[in-house]
C-alpha positions as CSV (number, residue, x, y, z in Angstrom):
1,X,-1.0,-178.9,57.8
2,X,2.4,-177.5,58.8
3,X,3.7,-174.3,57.6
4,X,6.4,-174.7,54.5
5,X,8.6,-172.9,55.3
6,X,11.5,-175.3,55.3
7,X,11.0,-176.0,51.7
8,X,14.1,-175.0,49.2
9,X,11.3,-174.3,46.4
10,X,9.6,-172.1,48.9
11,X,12.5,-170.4,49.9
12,X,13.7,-169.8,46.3
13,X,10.4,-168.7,44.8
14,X,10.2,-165.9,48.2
15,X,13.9,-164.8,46.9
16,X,13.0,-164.4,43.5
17,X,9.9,-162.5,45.0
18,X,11.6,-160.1,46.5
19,X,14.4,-160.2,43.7
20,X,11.4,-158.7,41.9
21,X,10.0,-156.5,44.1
22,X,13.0,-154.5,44.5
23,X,13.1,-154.1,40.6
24,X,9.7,-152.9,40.4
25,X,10.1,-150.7,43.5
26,X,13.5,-148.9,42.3
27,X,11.6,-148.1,38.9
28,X,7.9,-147.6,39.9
29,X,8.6,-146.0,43.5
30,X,11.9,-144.7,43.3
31,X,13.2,-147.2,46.2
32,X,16.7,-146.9,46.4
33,X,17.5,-149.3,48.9
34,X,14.9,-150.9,50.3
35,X,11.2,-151.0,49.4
36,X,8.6,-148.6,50.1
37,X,6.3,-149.4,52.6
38,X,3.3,-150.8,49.5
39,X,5.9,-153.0,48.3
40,X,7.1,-154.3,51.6
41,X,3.4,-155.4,52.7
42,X,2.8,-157.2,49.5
43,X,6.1,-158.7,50.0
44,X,4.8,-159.6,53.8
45,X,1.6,-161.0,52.6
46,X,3.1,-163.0,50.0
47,X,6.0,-164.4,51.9
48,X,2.8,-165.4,54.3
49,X,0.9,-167.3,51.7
50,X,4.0,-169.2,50.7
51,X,4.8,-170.4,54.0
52,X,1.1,-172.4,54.0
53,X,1.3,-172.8,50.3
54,X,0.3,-176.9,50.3
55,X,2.4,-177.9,47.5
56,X,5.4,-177.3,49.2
57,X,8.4,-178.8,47.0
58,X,5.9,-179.6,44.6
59,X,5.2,-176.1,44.0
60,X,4.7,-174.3,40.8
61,X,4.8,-171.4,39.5
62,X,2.4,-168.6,40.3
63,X,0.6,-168.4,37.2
64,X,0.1,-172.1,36.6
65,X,-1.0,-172.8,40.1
66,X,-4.9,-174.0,40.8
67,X,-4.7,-172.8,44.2
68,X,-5.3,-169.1,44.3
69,X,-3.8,-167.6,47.2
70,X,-4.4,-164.1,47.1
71,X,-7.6,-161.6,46.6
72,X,-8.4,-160.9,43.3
73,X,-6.6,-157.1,43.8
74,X,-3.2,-158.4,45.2
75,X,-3.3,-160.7,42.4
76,X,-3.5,-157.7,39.6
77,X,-1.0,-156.1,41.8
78,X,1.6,-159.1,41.9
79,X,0.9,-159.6,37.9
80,X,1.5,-156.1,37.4
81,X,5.3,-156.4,39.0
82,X,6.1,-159.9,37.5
83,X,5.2,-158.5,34.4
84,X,7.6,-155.9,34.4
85,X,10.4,-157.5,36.6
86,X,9.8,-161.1,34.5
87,X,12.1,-160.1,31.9
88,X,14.9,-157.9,33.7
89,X,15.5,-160.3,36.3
90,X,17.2,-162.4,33.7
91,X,19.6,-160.2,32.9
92,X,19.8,-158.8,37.3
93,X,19.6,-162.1,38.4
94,X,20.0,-165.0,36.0
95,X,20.4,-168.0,38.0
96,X,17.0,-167.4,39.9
97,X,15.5,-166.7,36.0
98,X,16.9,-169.6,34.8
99,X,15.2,-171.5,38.1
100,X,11.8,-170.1,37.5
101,X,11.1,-170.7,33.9
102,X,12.5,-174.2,34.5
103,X,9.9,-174.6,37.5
104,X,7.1,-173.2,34.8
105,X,7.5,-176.5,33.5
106,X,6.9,-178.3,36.2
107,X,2.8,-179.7,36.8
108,X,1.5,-178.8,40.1
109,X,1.5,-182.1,42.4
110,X,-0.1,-181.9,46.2
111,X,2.7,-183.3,48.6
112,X,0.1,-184.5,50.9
113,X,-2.0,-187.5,49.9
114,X,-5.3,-186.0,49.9
């Protein structure tokens, strides 16, 4: 299987990642302008997993996905931030918002025919 890396969903859903990250950093960790070091290697290990993720375009959303990527205690961690950066990202970043709840609609589809 080849890495996904060139995939536009991909690449979106590590921006909005890190979109909430940052939020969650500045107001958890007080990091001004870049995240503290906790942050920044769940943001690593995240970006990783997306890059192998095997529905590719096809992706959807985190929480409606059957594939889990992550250990159970990254996965409390990451529901922790999305929970609190969910909701002020719409009014930070409302484009990317708008493009996330409209993948959470979407039904999770393998691009490869297995």
């Amino acid at each position: 299987m080849t890495p996904a890396i060139w995939s536009n969903r991909i690449r979106r859903e590590k921006q909005t990642l890190a979109c909430m990250l940052r939020l969650y950093c500045k107001a958890h960790h007080g990091g001004k302008k870049s995240l503290c070091p906790a942050c920044r290697k769940l943001l690593e290990h995240t970006w990783e997993r997306l890059d192998f993720c095997p529905f590719e375009n096809a992706k959807p959303v985190c929480v409606r996905c059957p594939h889990n990527c992550h250990a159970s205690r990254d996965r409390a961690e990451l529901r922790k931030v999305m929970r609190y950066a969910g909701p002020r990202l719409l009014w930070r970043h409302p484009l990317l918002a708008l493009l996330h709840i409209l993948d959470s609609k979407k039904h999770p589809q393998r691009s490869d025919s297995t």
